[in-house]
N, C-alpha and C positions, 0 to 999 in steps of 0.2 A: 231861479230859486223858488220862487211859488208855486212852482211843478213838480219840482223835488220834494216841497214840505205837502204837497199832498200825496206825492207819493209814500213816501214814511208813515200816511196816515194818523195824525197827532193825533185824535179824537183815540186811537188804542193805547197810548204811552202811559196815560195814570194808572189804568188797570195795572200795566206790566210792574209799574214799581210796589205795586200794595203786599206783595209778599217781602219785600225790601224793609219798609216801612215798620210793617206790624215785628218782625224778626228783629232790627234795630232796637226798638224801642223794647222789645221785652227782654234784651241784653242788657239795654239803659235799667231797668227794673234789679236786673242782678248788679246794678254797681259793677256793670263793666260795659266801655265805651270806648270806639275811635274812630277820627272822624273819617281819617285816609281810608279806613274798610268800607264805611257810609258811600264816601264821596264813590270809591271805584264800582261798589257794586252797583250802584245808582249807573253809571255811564255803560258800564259792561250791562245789565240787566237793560236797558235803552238800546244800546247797540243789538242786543240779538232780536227786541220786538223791530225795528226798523229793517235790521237784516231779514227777518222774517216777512215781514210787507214787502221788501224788495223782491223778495224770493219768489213770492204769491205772487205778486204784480209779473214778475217775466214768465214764471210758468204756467198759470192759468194765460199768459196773453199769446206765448208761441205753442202753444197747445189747442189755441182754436176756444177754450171753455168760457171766457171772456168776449162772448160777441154780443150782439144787439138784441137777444132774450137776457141779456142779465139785467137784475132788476135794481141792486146797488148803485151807488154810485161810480160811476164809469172809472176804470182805471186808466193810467199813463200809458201802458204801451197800447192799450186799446183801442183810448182812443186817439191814439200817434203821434200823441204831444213829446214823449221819451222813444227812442226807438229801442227795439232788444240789444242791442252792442251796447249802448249806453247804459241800460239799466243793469249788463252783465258787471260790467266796470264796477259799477255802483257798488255791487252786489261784493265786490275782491275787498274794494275800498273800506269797507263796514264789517268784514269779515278781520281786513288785517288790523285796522283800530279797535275791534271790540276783544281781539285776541292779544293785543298788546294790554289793553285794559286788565282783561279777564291775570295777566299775567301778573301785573302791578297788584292786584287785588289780592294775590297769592300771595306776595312777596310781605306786603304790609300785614297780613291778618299770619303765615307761618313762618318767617323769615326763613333762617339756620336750624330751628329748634327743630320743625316736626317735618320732615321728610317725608313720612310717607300721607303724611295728609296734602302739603301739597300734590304732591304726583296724580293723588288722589281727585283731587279739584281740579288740577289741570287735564287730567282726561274726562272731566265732568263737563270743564269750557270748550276741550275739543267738541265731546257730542253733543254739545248743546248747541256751537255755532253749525255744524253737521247739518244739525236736526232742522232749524232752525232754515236750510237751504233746503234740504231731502223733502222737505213738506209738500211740494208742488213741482221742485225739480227732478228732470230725469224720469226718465223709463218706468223706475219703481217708488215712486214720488208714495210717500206713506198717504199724505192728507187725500189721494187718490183708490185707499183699500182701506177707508174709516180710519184710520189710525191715530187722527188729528187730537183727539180730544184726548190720547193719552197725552202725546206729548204735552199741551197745554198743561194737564193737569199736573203732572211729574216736575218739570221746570218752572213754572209760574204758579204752582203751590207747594210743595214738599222743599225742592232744590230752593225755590228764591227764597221761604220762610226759616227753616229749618236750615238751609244752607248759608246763610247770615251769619246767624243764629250761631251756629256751631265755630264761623271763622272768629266771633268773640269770645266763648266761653273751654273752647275747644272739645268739649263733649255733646250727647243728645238730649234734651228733654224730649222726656214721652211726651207729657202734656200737651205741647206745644205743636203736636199732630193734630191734634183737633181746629185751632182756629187757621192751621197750613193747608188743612185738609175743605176749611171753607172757600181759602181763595183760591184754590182749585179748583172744587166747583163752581163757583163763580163764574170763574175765566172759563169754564168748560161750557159755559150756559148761553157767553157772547157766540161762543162759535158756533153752538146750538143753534141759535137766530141766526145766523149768518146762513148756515146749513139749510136752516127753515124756510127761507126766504129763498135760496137761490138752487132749491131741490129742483123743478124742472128743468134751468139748465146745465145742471151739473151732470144730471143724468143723460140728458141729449150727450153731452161733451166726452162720458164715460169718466167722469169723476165720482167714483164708488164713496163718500160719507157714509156715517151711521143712519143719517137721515134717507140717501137714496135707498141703502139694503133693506133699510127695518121698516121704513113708512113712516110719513109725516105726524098717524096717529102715534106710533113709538117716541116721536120726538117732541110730543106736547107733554105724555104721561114723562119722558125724560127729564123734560127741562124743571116741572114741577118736586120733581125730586133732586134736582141740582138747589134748586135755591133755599126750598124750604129743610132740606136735609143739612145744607149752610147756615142756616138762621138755627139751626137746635144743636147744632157744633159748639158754633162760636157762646149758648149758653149754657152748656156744658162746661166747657171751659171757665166760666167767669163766674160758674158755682166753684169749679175744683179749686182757682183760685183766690176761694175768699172776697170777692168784691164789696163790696161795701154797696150799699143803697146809690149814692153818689154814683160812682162808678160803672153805673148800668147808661150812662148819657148814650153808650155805643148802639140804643136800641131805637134811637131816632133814627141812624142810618133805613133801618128796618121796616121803614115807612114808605118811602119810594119802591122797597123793593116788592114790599106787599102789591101798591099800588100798582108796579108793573103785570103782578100777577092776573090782578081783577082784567087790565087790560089784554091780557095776553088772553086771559079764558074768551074773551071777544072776538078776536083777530078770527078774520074769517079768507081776506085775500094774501096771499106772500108778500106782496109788499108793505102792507103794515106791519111788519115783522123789523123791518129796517130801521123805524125812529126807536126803537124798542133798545138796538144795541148798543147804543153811546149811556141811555139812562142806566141799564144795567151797570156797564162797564164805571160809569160817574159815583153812582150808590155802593159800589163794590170799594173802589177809592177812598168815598167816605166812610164805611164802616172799618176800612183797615188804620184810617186816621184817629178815629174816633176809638179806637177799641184800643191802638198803641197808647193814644194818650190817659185810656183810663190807668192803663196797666203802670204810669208813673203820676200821674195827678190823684187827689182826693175832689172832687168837684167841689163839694161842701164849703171848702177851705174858701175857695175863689170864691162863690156866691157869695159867700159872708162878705169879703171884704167889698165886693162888688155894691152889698146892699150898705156897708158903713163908710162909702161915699157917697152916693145916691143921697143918704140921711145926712149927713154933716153939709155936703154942699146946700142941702135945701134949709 
């Protein structure tokens, strides 16, 4: 069991639910909420990041890209603690529970009523457990010709925020592109550093990244425009809706991530690029907590009462 939870990679899972999260909570803002939509996206959006580590984990490991230059932390089939047949297994097993999921999700957010939205989702859940495998499986494995960082950004910001979003309200917000559009970048920045880091032997392996085509200098001026173009999104957004002074708490997130930046401009060998992608991933987490919750608290409210205990008890 401890070989399998590292396999799954839990250190990626909070990232993957932050578009979950933030899209929730600003349905709860419109006075429309349920919980069966929460609970299933929540396990369907879990199931495809885990399917997709299972996915990376067999195909980088019987493709040879996975050997003794990677500079990560070693994976299961690598290093032969999981063998490939098991990890394929895995891989059916995570596929038919996140599909049964994915379908339950459908069921509670359109019943009877909207037809062609479901249909519409459900060949969203197809390509996305697809996708989710294609990334490193097979012949024409995307995450092997750059492709990776659309997918990330399409399904783990647009689809997970906006696709919430919509199974409550059943229409679009424009607005609501913008803070989608940050946890996209985001997520696009872990796999940046992933990329960053393991650019010499991805390219030995002939795993084509944006990092191996374009140059590691491409992918530092990248990454800088992933995060910081994320940080002027997300307040954009919280001009357009009105925030209140209070309501800006979301900008403490914004500290770690500055912080990574300073450190990032530093980094001079690949493997310091490695502790790099849990903080991002962690800071991304919490600004998608911190930014739902302004979106239905007043902070104000709470400090008051906070400080007229503090007084009375003393």
């Amino acid at each position: 069991m401890k070989h399998w939870i590292e396999a799954a990679r839990v250190r990626t899972l909070p990232l993957s639910v932050s578009g979950i999260i933030l899209g929730s909570f600003y349905a709860i803002s419109h006075a429309t909420f349920n919980w069966w939509i929460v609970t299933f996206a929540l396990t369907t959006t879990l199931g495809l990041q885990i399917l997709s580590n299972f996915a990376n984990d067999y195909g980088d490991g019987v493709k040879g890209t996975d050997n003794q230059d990677r500079i990560g932390p070693q994976r299961a089939i690598q290093s032969g603690i999981i063998s490939p047949a098991e990890m394929k297994r895995a891989m059916i097993l995570t596929s038919v529970l996140t599909f049964i999921s994915a379908v339950t999700l459908i069921y509670f957010s359109f019943k009877d009523r909207y037809l062609w939205f479901s249909l519409v989702f459900l060949i969203l859940g197809g390509l996305a457990i697809a996708s989710a495998i294609r990334y490193t499986v097979g012949s024409s494995a995307y995450g092997y010709r750059g492709l990776g960082d659309v997918f990330v950004f399409i399904f783990f910001g647009w689809v997970s925020t906006i696709g919430i979003h919509f199974m409550f309200v059943k229409e679009l917000d424009a607005q609501l592109f913008l803070p989608a559009t940050a946890i996209g970048f985001l997520s696009v920045a872990v796999l940046n550093l992933n990329n960053l880091r393991d650019q010499i032997s991805d390219a030995a392996a002939g795993k084509r990244t944006l990092i191996v085509k374009l140059g590691a200098n491409f992918g530092r001026k990248y990454h800088y425009f992933l995060i910081l173009s994320s940080l002027i999104l997300v307040l954009i957004f919280a001009y357009l809706q009105e925030f209140q002074l209070d309501q800006y708490l979301f900008l403490l997130a914004y500290i770690p991530l500055l912080l990574h930046l300073k450190r990032f401009s530093a980094i001079s060998k690949p493997a310091d690029y490695d502790p790099e992608l849990k903080k991002v991933a962690l800071s991304t987490f919490a600004l998608s907590v911190l930014l739902a919750l302004s979106l239905i608290f007043f902070f104000q409210d709470i400090f008051i009462q906070i400080f007229k205990s503090i007084f009375n008890a003393l």
